[in-house]
N, C-alpha and C positions, 0 to 999 in steps of 0.2 A: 929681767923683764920689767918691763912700766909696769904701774899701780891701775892704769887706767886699760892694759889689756889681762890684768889678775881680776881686778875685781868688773863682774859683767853688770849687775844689776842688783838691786837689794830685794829680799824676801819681805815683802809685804803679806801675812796672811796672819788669821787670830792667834795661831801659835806663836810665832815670831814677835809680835806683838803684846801678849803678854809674856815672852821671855824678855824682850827690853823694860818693861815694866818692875817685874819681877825681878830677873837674874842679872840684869843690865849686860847683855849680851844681844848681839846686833847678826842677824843671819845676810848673807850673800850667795848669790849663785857668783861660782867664780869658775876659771881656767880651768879644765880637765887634769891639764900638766902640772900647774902649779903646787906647791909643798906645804906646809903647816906654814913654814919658817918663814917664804916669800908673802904668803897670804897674812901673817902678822906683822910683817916690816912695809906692807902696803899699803893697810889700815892704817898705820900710824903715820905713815907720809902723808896720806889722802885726809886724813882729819883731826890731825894734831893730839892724837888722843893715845892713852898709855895702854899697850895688848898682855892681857894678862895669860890668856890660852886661849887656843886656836884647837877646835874639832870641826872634822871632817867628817862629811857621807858621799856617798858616790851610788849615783844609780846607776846599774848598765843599762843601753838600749834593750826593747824587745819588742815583739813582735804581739801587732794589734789582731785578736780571736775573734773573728764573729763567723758566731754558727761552726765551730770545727773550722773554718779556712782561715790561711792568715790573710787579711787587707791592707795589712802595711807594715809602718814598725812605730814606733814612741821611743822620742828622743831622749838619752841618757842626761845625765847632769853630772853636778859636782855642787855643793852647798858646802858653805864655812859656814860655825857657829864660832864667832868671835865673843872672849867674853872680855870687858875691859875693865879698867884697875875701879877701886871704892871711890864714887865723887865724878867721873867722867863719864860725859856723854855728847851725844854728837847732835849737832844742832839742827843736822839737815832731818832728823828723824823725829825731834818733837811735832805735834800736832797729828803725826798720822793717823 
């Protein structure tokens, strides 16, 4: 697979934010399909930067409750916590 259909978008939110701060670890929502091993040989193509470990979460879909009925469903995901080597960071993510 491309780097550019592994990784979808990056996780912007205060968690993630201070884990780059903090842990220097970069979150993504990535591929359903995709594996540890793809999702670290992707980051490293995509931003020249050294992957030190790769964790994953996966949400299932489910189904949206209001009032005892269901109304619909909520889309599942897939999020990579990339953590990268001592000294690297990726330049597109300062400032955020």
């Amino acid at each position: 697979m491309d780097y550019t259909k592994i990784l979808l978008r990056p996780v912007v939110t205060e968690k993630a934010t201070m884990l780059r701060e903090a842990a220097e670890q970069i979150a993504f929502f990535v591929d359903p399909k995709a594996n540890k091993i793809e999702i670290g040989k992707a980051v490293e193509e995509a931003f020249k930067v050294k992957v030190v470990k790769v964790n994953v979460v996966t949400v299932k879909p489910r189904a949206r409750v209001r009032a005892g009925r269901v109304k619909g469903r909520i889309a599942g995901y897939r999020k990579a916590y990339v953590t990268l080597a001592k000294g690297d960071k990726i330049e597109f993510f300062e400032g955020v």
